[in-house]
C-alpha positions as CSV (number, residue, x, y, z in Angstrom):
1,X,-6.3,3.4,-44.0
2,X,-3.8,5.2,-41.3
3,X,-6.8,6.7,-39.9
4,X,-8.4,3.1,-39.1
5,X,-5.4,1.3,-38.1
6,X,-4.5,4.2,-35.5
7,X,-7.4,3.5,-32.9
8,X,-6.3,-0.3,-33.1
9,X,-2.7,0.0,-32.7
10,X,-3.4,2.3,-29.3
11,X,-5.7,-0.4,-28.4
12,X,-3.2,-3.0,-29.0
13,X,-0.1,-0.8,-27.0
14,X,-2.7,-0.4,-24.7
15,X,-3.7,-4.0,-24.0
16,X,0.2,-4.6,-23.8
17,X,0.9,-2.4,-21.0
18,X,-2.0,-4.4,-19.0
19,X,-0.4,-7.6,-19.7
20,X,3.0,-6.6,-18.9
21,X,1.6,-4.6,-15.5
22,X,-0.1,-8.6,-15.1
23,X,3.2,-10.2,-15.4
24,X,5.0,-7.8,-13.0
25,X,2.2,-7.9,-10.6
26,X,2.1,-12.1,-10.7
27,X,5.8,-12.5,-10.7
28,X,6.5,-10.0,-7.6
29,X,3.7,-12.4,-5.4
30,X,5.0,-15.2,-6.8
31,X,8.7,-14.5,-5.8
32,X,7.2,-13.2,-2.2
33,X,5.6,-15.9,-0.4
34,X,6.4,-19.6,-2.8
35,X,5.3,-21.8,-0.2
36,X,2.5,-21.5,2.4
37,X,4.5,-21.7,5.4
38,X,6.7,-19.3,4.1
39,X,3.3,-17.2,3.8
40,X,2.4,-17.9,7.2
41,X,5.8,-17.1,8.4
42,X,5.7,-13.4,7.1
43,X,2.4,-13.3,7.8
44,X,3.4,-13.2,11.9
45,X,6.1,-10.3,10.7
46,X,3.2,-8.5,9.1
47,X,1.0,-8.7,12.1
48,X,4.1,-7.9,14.7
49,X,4.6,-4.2,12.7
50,X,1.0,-3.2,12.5
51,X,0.6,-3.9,16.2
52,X,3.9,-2.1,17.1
53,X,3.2,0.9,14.6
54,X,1.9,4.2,16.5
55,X,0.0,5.3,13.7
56,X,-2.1,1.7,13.4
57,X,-3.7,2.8,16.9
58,X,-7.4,1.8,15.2
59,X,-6.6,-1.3,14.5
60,X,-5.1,-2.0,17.9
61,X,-8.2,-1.3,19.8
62,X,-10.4,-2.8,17.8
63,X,-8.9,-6.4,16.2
64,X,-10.0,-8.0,19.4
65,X,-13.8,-7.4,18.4
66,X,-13.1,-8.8,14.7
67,X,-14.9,-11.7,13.3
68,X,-11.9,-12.7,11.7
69,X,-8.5,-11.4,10.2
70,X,-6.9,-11.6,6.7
71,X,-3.2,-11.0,6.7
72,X,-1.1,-10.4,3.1
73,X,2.5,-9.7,3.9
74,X,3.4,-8.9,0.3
75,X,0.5,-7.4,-2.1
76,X,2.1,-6.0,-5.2
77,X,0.5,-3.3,-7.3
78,X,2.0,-2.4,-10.9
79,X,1.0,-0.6,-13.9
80,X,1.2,2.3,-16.6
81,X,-2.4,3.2,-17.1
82,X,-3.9,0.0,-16.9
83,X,-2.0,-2.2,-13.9
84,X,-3.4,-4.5,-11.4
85,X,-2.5,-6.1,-7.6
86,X,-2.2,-9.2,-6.7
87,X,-1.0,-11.1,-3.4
88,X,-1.3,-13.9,-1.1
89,X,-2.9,-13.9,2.3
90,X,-4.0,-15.9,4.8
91,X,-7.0,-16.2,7.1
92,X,-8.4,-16.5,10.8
93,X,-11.2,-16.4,12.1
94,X,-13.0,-16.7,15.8
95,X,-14.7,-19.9,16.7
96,X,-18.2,-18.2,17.4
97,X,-19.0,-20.2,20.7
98,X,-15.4,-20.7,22.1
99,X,-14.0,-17.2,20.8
100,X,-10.6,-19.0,20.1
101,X,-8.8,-18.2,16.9
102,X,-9.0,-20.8,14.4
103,X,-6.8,-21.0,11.1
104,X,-5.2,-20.2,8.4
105,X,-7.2,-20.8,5.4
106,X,-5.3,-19.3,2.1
107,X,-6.3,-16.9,-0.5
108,X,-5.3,-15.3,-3.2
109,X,-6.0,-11.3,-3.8
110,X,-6.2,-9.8,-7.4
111,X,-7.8,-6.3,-9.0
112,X,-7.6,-4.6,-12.3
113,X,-6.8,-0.9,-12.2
114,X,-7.2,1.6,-14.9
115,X,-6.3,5.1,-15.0
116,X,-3.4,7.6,-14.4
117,X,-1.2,5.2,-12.6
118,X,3.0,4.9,-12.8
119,X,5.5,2.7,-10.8
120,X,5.8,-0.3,-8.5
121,X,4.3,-0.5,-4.8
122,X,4.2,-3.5,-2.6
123,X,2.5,-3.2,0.6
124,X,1.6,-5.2,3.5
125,X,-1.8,-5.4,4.8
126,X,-4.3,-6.2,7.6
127,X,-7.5,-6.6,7.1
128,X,-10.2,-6.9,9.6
129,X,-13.8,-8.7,8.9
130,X,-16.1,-7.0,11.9
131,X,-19.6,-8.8,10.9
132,X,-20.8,-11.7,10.3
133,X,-21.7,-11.1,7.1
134,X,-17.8,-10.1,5.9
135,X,-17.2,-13.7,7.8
136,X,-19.5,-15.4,5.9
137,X,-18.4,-14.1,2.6
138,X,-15.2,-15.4,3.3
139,X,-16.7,-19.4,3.5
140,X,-17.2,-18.8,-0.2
141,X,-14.9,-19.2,-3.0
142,X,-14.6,-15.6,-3.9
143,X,-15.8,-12.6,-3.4
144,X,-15.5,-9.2,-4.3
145,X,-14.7,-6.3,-1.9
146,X,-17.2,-3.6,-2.2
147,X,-19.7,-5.4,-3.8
148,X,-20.4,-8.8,-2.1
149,X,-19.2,-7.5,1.3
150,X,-18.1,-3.6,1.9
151,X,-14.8,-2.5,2.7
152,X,-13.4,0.8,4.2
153,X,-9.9,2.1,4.7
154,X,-9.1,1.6,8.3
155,X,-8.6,5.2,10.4
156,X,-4.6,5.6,10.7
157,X,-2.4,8.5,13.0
158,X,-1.9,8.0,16.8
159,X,-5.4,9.6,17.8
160,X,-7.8,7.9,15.2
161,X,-11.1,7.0,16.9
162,X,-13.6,7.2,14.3
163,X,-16.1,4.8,13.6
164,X,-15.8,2.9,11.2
165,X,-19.4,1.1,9.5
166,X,-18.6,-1.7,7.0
167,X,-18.1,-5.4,6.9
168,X,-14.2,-5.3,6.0
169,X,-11.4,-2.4,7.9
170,X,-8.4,-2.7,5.7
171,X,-5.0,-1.6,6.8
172,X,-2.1,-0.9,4.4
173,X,1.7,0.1,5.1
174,X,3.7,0.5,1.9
175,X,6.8,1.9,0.0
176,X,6.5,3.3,-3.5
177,X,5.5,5.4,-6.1
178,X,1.6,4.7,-5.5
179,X,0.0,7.0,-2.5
180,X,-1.9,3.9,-0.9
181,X,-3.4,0.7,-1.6
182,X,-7.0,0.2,-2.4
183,X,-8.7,-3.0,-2.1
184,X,-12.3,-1.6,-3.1
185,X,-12.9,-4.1,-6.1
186,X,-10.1,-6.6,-5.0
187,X,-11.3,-10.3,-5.8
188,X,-10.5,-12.4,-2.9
189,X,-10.4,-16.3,-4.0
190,X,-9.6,-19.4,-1.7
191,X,-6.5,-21.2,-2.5
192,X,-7.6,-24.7,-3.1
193,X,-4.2,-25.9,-3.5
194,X,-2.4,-24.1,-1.0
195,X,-5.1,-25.1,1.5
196,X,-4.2,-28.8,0.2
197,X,-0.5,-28.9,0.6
198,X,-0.4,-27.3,4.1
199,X,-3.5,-29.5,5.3
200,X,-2.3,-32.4,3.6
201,X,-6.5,-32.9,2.2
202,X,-8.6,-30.7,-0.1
203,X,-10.0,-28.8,2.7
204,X,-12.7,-26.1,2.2
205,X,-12.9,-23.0,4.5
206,X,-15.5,-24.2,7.0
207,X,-13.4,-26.9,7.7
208,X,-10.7,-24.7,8.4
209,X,-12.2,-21.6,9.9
210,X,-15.4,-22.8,11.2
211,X,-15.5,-26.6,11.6
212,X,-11.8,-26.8,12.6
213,X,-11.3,-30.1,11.2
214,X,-8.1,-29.4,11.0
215,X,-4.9,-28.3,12.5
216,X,-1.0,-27.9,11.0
217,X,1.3,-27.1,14.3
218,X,3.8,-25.2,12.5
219,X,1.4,-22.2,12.2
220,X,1.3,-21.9,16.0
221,X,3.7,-19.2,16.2
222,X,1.3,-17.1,13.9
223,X,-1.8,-18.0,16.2
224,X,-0.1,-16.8,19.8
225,X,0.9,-13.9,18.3
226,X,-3.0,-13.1,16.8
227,X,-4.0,-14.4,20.8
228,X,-1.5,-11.7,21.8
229,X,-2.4,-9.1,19.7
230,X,-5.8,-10.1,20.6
231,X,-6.1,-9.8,24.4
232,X,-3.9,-6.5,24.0
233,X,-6.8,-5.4,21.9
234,X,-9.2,-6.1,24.6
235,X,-6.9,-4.6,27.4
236,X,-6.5,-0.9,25.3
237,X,-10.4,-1.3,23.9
238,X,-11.5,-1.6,27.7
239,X,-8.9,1.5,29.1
240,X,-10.3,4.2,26.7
C-alpha cells in the first residue's frame, strides 16, 4: 500500500510546485504592466536601456535591418523543478513599402520549464524578428519560438559581431537567481483584449502591423524612440 501511494504523492507535490511556480509567474506580470499604456510606457524604458547598454552593441547595429521588434519590459520566470515565464509585450513592425514603424500590437509570452531550477528572475527583453518569415508568424494568433519560427540568443559584450542565422534575435537583461532567460519554446499569443481596449475595436494584427488601420497617439513617445534607435542603427551599421 505505502509502496503505491509513494509515486502518487511525489506526483501530487510535484504537480503543486508547478502550480504554485504558475501563480507566482502570472501574479508577478500581472502586477507589472495592468494596463496597456502602462505596458507601452515601460516598454520605451526597456528599449532606452538596451540602446544605451555597452554590452547590447549587437543589437544596436543591427535593429535598423529588423522586420519588426517585440518589446517585454517585465517577463517573470519562477519555479522549484517545474516553473514557468510569463509576460507582456508589445509589437512593431516595418511597413514593407514605406519602411515606417507601425504599432503596437499586444501579446502575451508564456513557457513551461522543467528541471533543476530555484528562485525568482524577471528580465527585460528585446526581441528582434529579421525575416519575413518571423514577421509573418507574428500575424498569427500564436506561435511557438523554435518551432514555428527559430529563435537565437542575441551576441552580447562590447565587441560582438557574430552572425547571427534565425528568424527571431532575443535580448535579455535580468536580476536573479536564474543565469539568463530562454525563450526557445516560449508561446507567443496575441492579446485580443488588450489590442481592443487600446484600439477601442477588436483589431487583429494585420490591421495593426501591416494594414495600419489604426493608430492610438499616446504610443507616440514609444514609436520616436524605435525611429531613433532606428536611424542610429543605420548610422553605426553603415560606420563599421
Amino acid at each position: 500500500m505505502f509502496t503505491n501511494e509513494l509515486p502518487f504523492r511525489t506526483l501530487r507535490s510535484w504537480v503543486a510546485l508547478f502550480a504554485a511556480a504558475w501563480l507566482l509567474v502570472i501574479a508577478g506580470a500581472a502586477r507589472a504592466q495592468s494596463t496597456p499604456q502602462q505596458l507601452v510606457d515601460e516598454s520605451a524604458t526597456t528599449l532606452s536601456h538596451f540602446m544605451r547598454d555597452p554590452d547590447m552593441t549587437w543589437l544596436q547595429r543591427h535593429l535598423g535591418n529588423a522586420k519588426a521588434v517585440l518589446i517585454a519590459p517585465s517577463i517573470v520566470k519562477a519555479g522549484y523543478i517545474f516553473g514557468g515565464s510569463g509576460g507582456r509585450a508589445v509589437v512593431f513592425a516595418r511597413d514593407r513599402t514605406t519602411g515606417r514603424w507601425v504599432g503596437p500590437a499586444f501579446y502575451n509570452l508564456g513557457a513551461a520549464s522543467v528541471g533543476f531550477q530555484a528562485g525568482v528572475e524577471v528580465s527585460e527583453s528585446v526581441m528582434l524578428a529579421m525575416t519575413d518569415k518571423a514577421l509573418d508568424s507574428l500575424l498569427s494568433n500564436s506561435i511557438k519560438l523554435g518551432g514555428d519560427a527559430s529563435i537565437a540568443a542575441g551576441p552580447v559584450g562590447a565587441g560582438a559581431k557574430s552572425d547571427v542565422l534565425a528568424d527571431f534575435v532575443a535580448f535579455s537583461r535580468a536580476k536573479g537567481i536564474y543565469g539568463g532567460l530562454n525563450l526557445e519554446g516560449s508561446v507567443v499569443a496575441v492579446s485580443d483584449d488588450w489590442n481592443r481596449d487600446y484600439y477601442g475595436k477588436s483589431v487583429l494584427p494585420p490591421d495593426i502591423l501591416v494594414r495600419a488601420n489604426v493608430h492610438n497617439p499616446h504610443a507616440d513617445r514609444l514609436l520616436a524612440e524605435l525611429r531613433r534607435a532606428s536611424s542610429k542603427s543605420v548610422r553605426l551599421s553603415s560606420a563599421r
